[in-house]
C-alpha positions as semicolon CSV with decimal commas, in nm:
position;residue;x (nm);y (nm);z (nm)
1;X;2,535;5,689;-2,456
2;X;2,890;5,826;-2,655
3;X;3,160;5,845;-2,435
4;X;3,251;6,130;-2,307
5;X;3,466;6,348;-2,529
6;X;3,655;6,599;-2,284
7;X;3,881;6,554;-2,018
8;X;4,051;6,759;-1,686
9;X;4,427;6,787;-1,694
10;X;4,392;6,832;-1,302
11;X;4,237;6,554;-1,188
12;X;4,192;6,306;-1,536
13;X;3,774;6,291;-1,472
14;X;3,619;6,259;-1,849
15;X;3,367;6,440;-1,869
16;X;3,130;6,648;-2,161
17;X;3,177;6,963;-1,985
18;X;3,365;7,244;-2,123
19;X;3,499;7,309;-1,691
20;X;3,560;7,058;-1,439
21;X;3,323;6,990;-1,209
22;X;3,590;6,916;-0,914
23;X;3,868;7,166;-0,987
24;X;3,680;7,424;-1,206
25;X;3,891;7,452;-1,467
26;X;3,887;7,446;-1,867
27;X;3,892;7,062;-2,032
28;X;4,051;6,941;-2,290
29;X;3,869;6,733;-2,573
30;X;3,961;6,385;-2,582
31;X;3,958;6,366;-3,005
32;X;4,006;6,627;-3,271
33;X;3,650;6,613;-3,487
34;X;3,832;6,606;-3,867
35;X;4,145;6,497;-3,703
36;X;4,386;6,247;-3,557
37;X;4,319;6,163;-3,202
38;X;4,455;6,383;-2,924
39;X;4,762;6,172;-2,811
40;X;4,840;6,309;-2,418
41;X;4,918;6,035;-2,183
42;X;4,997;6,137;-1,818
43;X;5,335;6,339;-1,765
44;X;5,287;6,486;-2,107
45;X;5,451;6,822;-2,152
46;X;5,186;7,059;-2,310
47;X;5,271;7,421;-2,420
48;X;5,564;7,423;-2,151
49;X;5,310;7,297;-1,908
């Protein structure tokens, strides 16, 4: 089984799911398909976020 390709930027859970599970909301995917890999690490600022 792949890895799983998404993840929450609540809680961190990886998941395939395009919502969280636990906190319901939208996940972010893990790699770009065509691109470079997404390169967040914890404390990232996103967007002003």
């Amino acid at each position: 089984m792949a890895a799983s390709q998404r993840f929450c930027p609540i809680c961190g859970t990886q998941t395939d799911d395009a919502f969280c599970p636990t906190d319901k909301v939208a996940t972010f995917t893990v790699t770009n398909p065509g691109g470079e890999p997404a390169r967040f690490a914890a404390g990232d600022v996103v967007a002003g976020k």
